[in-house]
KEKE-3310 file (N, C-alpha, C; in steps of 0.2 Angstrom, whole numbers, plus 5000, padded with zeros to 4 digits):
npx = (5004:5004:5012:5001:4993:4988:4976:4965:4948:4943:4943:4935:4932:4937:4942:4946:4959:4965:4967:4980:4984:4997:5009:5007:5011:5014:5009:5012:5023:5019:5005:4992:4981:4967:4957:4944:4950:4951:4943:4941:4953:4965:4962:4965:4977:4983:4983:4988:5002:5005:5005:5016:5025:5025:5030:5031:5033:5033:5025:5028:5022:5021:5014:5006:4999:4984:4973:4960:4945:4944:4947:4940:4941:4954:4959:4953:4959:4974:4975:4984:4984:4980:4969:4956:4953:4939:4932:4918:4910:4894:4884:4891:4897:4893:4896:4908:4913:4909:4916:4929:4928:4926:4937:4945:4948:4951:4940:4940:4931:4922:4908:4891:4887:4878:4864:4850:4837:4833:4848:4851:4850:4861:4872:4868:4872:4886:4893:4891:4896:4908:4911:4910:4922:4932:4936:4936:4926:4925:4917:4920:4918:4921:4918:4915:4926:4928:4929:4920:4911:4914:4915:4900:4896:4901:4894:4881:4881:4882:4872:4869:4873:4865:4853:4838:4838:4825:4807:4803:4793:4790:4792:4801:4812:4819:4831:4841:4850:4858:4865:4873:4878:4887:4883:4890:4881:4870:4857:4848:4845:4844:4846:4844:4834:4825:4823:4812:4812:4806:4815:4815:4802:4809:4811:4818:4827:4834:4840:4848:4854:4857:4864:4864:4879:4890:4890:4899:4912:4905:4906:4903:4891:4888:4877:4869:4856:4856:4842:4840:4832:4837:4845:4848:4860:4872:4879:4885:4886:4892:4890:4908:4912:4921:4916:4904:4904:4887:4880:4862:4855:4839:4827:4823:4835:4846:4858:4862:4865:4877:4885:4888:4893:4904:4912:4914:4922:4934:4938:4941:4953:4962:4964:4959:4968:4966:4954:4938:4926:4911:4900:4885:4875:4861:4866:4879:4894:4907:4922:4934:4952:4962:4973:4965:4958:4959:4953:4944:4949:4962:4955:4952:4967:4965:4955:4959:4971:4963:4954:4966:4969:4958:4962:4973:4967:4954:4947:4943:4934:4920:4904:4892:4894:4895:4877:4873:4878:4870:4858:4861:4859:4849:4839:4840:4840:4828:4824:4825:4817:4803:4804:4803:4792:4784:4784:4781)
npy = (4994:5011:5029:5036:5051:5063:5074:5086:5094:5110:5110:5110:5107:5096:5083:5083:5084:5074:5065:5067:5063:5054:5047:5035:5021:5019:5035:5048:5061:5073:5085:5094:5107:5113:5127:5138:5154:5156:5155:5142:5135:5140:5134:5121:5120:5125:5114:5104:5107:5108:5094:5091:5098:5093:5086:5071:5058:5067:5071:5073:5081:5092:5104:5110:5125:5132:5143:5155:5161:5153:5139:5127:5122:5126:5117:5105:5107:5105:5094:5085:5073:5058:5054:5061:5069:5074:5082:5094:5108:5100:5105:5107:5094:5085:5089:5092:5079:5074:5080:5078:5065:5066:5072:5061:5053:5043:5045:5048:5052:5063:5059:5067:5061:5069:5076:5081:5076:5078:5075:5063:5056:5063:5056:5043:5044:5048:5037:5026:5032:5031:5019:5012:5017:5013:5020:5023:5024:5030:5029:5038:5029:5029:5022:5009:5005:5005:4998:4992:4993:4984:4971:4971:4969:4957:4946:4951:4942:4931:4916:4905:4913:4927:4922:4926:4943:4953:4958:4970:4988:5003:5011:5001:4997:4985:4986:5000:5015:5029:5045:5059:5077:5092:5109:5122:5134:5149:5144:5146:5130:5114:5101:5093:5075:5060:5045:5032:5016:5003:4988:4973:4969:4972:4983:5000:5012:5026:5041:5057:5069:5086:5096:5111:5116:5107:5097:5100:5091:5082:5073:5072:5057:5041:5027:5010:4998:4982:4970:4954:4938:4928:4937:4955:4967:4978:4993:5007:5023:5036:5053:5061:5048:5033:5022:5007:4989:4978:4963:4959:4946:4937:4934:4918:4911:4917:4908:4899:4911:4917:4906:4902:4915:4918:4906:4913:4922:4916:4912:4925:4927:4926:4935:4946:4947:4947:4952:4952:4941:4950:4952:4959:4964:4959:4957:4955:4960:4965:4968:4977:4980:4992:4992:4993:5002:5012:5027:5041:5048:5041:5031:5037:5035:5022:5020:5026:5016:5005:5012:5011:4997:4992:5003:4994:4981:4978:4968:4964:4971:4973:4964:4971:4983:4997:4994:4995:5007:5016:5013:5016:5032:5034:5032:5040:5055:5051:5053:5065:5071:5068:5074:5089:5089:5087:5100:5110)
npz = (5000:4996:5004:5015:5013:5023:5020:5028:5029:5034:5047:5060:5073:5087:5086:5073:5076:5083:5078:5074:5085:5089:5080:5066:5058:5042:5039:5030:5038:5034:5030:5022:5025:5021:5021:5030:5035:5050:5067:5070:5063:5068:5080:5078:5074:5083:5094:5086:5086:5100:5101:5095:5103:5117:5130:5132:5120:5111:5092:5075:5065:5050:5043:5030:5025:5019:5014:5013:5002:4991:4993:4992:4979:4977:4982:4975:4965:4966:4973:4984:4994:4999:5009:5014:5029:5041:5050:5058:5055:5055:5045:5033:5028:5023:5011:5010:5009:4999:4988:4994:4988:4976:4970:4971:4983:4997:5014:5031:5041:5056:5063:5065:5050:5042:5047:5042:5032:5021:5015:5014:5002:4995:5004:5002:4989:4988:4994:4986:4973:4978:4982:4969:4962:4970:4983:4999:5013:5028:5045:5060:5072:5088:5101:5096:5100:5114:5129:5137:5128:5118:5128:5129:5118:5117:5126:5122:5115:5113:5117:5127:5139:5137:5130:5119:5111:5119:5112:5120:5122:5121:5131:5140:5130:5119:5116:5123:5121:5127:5129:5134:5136:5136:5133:5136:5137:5133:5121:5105:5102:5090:5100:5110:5107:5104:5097:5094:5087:5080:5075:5067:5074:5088:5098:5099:5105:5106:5115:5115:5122:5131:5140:5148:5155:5163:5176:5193:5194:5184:5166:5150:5147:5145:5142:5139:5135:5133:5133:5137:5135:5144:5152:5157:5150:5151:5151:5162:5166:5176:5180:5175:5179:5173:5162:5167:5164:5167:5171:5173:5177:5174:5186:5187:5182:5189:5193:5181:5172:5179:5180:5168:5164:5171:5163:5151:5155:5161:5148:5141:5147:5139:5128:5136:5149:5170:5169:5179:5188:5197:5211:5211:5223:5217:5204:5192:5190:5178:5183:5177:5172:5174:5163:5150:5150:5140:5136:5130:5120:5116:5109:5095:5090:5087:5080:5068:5066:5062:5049:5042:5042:5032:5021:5016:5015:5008:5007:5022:5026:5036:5028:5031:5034:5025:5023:5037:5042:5030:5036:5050:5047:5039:5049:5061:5054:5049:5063:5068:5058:5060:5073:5069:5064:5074:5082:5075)
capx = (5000:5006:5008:4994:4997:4983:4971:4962:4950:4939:4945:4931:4931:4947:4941:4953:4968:4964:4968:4986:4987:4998:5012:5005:5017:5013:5005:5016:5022:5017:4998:4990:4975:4964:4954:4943:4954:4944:4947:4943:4956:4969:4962:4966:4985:4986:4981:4992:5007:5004:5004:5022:5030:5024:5036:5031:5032:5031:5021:5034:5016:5024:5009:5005:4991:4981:4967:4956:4940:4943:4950:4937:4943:4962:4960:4952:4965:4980:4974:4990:4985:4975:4963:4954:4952:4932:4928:4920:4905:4889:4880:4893:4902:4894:4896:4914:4914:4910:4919:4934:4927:4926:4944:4947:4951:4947:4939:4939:4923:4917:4901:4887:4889:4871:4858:4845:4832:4835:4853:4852:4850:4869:4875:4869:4876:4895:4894:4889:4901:4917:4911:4913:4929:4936:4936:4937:4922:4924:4915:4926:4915:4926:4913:4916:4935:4930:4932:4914:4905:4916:4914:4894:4892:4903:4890:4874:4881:4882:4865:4870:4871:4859:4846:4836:4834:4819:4806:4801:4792:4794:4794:4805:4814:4823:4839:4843:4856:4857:4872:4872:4882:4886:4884:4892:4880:4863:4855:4841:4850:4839:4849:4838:4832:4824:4822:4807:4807:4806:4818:4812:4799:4813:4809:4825:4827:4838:4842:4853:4851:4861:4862:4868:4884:4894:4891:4905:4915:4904:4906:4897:4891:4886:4873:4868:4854:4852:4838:4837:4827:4840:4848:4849:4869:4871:4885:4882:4893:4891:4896:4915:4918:4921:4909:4906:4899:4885:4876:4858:4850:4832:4827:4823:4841:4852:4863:4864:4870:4883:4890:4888:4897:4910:4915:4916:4928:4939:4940:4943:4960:4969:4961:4960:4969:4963:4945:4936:4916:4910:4895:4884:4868:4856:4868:4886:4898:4912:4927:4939:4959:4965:4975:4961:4955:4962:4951:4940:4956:4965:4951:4955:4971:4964:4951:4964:4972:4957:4954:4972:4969:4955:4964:4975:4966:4947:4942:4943:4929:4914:4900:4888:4898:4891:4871:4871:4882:4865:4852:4859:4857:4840:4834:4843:4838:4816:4820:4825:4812:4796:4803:4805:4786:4779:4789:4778)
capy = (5000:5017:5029:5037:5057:5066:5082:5090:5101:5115:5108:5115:5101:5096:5077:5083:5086:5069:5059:5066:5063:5051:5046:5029:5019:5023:5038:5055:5067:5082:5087:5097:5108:5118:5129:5146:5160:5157:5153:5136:5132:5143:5132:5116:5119:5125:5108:5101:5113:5104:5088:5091:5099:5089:5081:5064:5055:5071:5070:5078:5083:5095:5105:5116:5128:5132:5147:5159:5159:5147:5134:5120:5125:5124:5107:5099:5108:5103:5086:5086:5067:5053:5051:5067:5070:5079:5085:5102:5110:5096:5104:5106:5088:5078:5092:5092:5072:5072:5085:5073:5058:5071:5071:5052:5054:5042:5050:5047:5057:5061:5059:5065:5063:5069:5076:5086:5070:5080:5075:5057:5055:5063:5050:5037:5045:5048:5031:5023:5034:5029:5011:5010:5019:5009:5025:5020:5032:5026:5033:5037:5027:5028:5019:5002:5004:5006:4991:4992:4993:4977:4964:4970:4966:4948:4945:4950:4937:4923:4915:4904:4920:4931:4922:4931:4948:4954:4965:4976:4991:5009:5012:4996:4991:4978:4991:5005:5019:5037:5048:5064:5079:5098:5114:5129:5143:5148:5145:5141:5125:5110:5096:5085:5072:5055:5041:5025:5014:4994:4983:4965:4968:4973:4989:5002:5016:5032:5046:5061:5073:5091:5100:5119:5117:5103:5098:5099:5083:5078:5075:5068:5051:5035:5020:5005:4992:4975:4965:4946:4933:4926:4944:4960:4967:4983:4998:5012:5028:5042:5058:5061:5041:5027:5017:5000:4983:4974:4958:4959:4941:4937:4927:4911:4912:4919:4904:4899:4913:4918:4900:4904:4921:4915:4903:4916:4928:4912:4913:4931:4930:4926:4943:4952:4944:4952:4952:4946:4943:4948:4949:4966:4964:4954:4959:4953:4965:4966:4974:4980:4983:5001:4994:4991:5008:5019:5034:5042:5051:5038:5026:5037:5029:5015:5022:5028:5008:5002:5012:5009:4990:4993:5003:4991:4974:4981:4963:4964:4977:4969:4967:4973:4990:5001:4996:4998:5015:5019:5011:5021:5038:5034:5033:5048:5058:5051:5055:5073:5076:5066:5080:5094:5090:5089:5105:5113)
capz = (5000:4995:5012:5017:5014:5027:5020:5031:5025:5037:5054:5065:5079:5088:5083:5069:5078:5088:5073:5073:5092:5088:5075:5066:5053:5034:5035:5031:5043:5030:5033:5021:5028:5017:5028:5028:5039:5056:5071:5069:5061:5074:5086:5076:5073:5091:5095:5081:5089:5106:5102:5091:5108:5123:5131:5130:5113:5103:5086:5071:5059:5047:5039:5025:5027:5011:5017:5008:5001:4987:4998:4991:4973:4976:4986:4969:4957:4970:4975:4990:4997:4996:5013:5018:5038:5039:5058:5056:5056:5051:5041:5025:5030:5018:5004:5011:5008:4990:4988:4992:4984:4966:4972:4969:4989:5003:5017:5037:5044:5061:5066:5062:5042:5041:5052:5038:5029:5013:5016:5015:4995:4993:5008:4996:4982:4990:4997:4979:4969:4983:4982:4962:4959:4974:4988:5007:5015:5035:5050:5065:5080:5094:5105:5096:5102:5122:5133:5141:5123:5118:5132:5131:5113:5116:5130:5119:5108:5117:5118:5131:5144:5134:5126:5113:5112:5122:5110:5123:5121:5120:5139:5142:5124:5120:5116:5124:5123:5130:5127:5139:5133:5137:5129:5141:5133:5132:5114:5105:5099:5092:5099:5113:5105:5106:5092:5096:5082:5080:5073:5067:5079:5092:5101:5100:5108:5106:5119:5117:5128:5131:5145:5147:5158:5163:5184:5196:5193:5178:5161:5147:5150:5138:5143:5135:5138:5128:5136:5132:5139:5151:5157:5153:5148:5155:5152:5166:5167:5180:5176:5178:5179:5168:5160:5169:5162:5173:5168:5178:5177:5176:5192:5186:5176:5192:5196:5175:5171:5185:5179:5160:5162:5174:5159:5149:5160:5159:5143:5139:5149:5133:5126:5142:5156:5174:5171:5185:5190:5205:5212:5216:5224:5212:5196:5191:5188:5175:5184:5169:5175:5170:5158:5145:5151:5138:5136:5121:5115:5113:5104:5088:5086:5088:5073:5063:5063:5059:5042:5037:5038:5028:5016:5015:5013:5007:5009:5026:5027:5034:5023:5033:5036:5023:5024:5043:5041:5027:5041:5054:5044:5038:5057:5065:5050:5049:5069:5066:5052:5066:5080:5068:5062:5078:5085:5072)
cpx = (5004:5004:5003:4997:4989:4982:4967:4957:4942:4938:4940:4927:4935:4947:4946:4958:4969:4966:4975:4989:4993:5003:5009:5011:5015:5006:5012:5013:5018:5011:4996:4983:4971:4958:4950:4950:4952:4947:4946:4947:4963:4970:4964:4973:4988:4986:4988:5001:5009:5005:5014:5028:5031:5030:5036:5029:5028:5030:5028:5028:5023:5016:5011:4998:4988:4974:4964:4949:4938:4946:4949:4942:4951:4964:4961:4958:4972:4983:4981:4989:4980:4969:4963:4953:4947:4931:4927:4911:4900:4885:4884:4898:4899:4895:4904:4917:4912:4913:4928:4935:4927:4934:4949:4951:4950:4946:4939:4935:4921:4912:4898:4889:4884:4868:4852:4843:4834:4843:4856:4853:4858:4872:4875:4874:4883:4896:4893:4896:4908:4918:4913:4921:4935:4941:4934:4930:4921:4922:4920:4921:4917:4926:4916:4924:4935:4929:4924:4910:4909:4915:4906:4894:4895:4897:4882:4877:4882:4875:4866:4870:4866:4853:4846:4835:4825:4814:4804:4795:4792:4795:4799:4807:4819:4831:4839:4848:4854:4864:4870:4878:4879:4886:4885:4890:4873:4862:4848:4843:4847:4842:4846:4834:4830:4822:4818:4806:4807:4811:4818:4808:4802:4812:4817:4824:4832:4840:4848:4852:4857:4859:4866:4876:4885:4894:4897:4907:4910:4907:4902:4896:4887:4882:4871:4865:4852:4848:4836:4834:4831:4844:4848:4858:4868:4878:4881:4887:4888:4894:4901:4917:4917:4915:4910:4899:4896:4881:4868:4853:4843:4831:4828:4832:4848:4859:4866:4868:4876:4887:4893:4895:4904:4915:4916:4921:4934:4941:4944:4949:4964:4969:4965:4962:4969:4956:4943:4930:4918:4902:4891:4877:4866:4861:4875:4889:4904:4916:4934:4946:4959:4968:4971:4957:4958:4961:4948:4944:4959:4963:4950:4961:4968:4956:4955:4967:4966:4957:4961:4972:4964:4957:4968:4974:4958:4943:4940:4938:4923:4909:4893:4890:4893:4883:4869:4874:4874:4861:4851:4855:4849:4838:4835:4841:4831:4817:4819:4818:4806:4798:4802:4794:4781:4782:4782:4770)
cpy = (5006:5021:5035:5047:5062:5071:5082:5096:5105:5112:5112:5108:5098:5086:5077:5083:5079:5065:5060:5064:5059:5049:5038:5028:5019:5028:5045:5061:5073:5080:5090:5099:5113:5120:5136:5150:5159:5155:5146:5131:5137:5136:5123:5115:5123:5118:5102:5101:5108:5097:5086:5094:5097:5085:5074:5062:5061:5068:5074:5080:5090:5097:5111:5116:5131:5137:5152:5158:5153:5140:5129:5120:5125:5117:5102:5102:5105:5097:5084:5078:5064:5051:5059:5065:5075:5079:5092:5101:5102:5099:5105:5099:5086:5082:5092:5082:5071:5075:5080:5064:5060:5069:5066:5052:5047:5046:5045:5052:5056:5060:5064:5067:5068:5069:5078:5075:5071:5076:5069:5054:5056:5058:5046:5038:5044:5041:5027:5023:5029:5022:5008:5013:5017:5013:5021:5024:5027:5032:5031:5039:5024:5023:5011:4997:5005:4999:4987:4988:4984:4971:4966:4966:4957:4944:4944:4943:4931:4919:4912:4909:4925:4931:4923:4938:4948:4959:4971:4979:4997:5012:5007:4993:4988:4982:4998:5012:5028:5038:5057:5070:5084:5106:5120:5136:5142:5147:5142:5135:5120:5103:5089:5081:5064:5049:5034:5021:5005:4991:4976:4963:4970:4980:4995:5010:5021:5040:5051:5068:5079:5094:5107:5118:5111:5102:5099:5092:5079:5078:5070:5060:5049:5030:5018:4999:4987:4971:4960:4941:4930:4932:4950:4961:4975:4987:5003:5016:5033:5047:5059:5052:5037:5024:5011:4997:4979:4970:4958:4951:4942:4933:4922:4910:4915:4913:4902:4902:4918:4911:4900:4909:4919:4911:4909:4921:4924:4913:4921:4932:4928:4932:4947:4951:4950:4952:4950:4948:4943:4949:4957:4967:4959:4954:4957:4960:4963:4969:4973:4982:4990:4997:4996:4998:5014:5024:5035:5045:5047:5032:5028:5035:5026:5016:5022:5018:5004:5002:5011:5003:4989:4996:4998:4982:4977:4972:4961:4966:4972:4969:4970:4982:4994:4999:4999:5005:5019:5019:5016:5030:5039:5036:5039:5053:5058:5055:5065:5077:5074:5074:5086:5096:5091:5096:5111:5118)
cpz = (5000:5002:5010:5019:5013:5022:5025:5028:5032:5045:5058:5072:5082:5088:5077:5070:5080:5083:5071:5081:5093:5081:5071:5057:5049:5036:5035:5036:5038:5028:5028:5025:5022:5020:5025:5036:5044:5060:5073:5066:5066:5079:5084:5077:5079:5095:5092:5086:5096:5104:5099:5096:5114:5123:5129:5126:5108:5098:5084:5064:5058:5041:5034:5025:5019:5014:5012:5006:4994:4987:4992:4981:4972:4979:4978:4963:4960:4971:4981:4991:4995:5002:5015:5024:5036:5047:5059:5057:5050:5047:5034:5026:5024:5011:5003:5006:5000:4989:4986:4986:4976:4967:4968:4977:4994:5008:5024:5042:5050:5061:5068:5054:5039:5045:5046:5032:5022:5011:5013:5006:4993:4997:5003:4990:4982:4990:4988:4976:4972:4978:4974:4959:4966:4980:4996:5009:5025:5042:5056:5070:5085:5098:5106:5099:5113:5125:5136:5135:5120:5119:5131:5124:5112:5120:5127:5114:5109:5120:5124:5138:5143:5134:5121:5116:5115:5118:5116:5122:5123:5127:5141:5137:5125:5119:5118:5125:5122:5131:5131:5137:5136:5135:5137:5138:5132:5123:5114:5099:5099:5090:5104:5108:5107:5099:5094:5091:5082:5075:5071:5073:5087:5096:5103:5103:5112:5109:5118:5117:5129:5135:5145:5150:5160:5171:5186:5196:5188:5172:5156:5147:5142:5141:5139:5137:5134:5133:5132:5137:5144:5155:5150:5154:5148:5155:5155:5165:5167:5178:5179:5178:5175:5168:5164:5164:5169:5169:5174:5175:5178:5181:5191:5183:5181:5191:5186:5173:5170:5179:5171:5160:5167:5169:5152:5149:5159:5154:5138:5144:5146:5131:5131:5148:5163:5173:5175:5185:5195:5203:5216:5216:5222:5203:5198:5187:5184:5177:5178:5173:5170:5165:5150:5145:5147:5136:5128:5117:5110:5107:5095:5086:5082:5079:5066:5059:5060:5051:5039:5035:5032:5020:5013:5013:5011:5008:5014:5030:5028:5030:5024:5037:5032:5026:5031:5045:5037:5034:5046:5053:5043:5044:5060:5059:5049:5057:5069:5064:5056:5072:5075:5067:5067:5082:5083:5077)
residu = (UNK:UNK:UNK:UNK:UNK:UNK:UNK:UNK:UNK:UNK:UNK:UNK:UNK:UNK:UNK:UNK:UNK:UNK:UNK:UNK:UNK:UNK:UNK:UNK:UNK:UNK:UNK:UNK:UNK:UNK:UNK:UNK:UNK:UNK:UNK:UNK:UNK:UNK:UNK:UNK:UNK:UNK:UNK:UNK:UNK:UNK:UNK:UNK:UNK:UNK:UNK:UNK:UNK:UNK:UNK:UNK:UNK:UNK:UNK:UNK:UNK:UNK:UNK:UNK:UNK:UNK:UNK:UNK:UNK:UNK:UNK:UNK:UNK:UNK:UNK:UNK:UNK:UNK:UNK:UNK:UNK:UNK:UNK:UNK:UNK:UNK:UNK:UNK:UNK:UNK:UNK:UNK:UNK:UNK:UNK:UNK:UNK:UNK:UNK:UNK:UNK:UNK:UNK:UNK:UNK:UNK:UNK:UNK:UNK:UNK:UNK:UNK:UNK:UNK:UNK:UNK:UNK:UNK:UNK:UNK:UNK:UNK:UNK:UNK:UNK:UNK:UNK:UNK:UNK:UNK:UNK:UNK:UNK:UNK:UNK:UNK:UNK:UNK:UNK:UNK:UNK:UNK:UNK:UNK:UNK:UNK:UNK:UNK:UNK:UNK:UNK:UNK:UNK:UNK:UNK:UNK:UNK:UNK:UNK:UNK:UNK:UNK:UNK:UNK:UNK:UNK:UNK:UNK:UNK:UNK:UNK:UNK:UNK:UNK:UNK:UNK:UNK:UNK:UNK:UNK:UNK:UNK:UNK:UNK:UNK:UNK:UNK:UNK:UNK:UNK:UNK:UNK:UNK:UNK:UNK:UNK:UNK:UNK:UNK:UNK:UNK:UNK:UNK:UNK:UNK:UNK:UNK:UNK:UNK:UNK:UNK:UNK:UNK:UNK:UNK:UNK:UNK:UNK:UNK:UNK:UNK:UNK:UNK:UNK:UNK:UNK:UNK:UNK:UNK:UNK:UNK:UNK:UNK:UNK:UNK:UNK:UNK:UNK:UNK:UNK:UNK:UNK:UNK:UNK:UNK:UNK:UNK:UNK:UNK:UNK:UNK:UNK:UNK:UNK:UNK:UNK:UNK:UNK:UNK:UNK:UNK:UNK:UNK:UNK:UNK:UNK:UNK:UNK:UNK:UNK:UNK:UNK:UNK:UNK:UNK:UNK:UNK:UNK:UNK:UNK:UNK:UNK:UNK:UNK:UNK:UNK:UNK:UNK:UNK:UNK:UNK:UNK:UNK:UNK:UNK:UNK:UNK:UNK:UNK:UNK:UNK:UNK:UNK:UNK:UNK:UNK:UNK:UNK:UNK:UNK:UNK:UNK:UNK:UNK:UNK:UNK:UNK:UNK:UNK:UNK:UNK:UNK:UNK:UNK:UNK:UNK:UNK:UNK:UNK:UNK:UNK:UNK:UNK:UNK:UNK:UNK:UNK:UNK:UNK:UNK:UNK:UNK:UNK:UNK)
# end
């Protein structure tokens, strides 16, 4: 594989800078950014700048800055590299992302690609176009890199401790996740939201929620409830601390699967040696060592390795990556367009 020579373009997120936090092996020190003049992009290569003089395990990025108002226009007559870096303002990201894909670029994109329903037809397009001229287009979800979201999804996946999924419904479904966030400023800003829709029968259910200011000793927090017919699987996190994983059996199914999940701790100490179950109340707890505990900074690394294996073996790519990448968009965008209509 040819190395991997970063663009950036309209850095408005420090999700940007995070992807150099770090030096990783084939991609070039030399950055290009193409940017408008703002202070979002100040506050990108102040970011960059730090990471290039810290004491421990200095970065050596070596950027050239490209600014102006015909930025997007000197990008595509330029062409500087081959993967764009897009963490910026959401409402021109996905204009940004074809944009690259016109290019002949691969791209690595935060999250969200797309909020606006109108939106969702160019997603497909970008995604279509990548997919025939043999373009990478990969979302950067940190989440599936943390330790807690991991051991839960190995646990849903084990019928023997699980089960089946529980349908639920929409006061108790069968999935549930809430993401808790902070904006430090009044506005009229239309970011709470709630998502209720069914899944092969399956009851799902999507919270994300913004509050104005950040508590003392909080910060934003993440939870995650799969219920299945032998236990529920349970990632908690208080503001300020670590996420944990808790398995809460159904009564009849206490003593199963304690014994079920115990043989499965056994086993995850080739993976993750130091796991251990206990016992907390009526629910089992997953205690996680620090080591495994490496923070949501660092889980873009761990993103960044990801799409380079991809670039480098494209058959590697699940095949279930793209649709579920479209799926999710569909629903967060019908949810958007359901609150926007009832708002009315």
């Amino acid at each position: 594989m040819q190395p991997v020579r970063l663009v950036t373009l309209a850095p408005g997120h420090f999700h940007a800078a995070l992807i150099q936090k770090e030096m990783l092996p084939g991609i070039d020190p030399s950055v290009h950014v193409y940017s408008p003049l703002d202070s979002d992009l100040a506050a990108h290569l102040n970011r960059i700048v730090g990471f290039n003089s810290r004491a421990e395990k200095p970065t050596s990025w070596k950027l050239d800055i490209h600014t102006g108002d015909d930025w997007p226009q000197r990008f595509l007559r330029e062409k500087p590299g081959n993967v764009v870096v897009l963490s910026g303002r959401n409402r021109d990201k996905i204009d940004n992302m074809r944009l690259a894909v016109e290019a002949g670029m691969h791209v690595l994109a935060d999250k969200p690609w797309i909020i606006e329903p109108e939106d969702l037809p160019k997603l497909i397009a970008t995604q279509e176009k990548a997919s025939k001229t043999g373009l990478l287009l990969h979302d950067i979800m940190t989440e599936r890199h943390e330790i807690t979201s991991i051991l839960q999804r190995e646990i849903v996946d084990d019928p023997a401790i699980f089960g089946i999924i529980e349908p639920g419904d929409a006061n108790s479904p069968g999935v549930f996740m809430e993401s808790v966030h902070f904006l430090k400023k009044q506005v009229e800003y239309f970011c709470n939201n709630q998502v209720v829709f069914k899944l092969r029968d399956v009851h799902v259910r999507l919270d994300v929620l913004w509050d104005v200011e950040t508590p003392p000793g909080g910060g934003d927090t993440h939870n995650a409830v799969f219920r299945g017919s032998r236990c529920s699987v349970v990632v908690r996190q208080a503001g300020g601390k670590l996420p944990e994983l808790f398995v809460v059996p159904n009564s009849r199914n206490q003593q199963e699967v304690r014994d079920r999940l115990a043989m499965r701790v056994e086993k995850w100490q080739t993976a993750y040696p130091g796991i251990r179950l206990s016992n907390v109340g009526d629910e089992f707890q997953i205690n996680i060592p620090d080591a495994y505990r490496t923070g949501h900074e660092a889980h873009f690394a761990e993103v960044t390795s990801e799409f380079l294996k991809y670039l480098s073996a494209p058959n590697t790519i699940p095949e279930w990556e793209t649709p579920h990448l479209l799926a999710k968009y569909f629903i967060t965008t019908g949810g958007v367009a359901f609150a926007r209509k009832d708002s009315i």
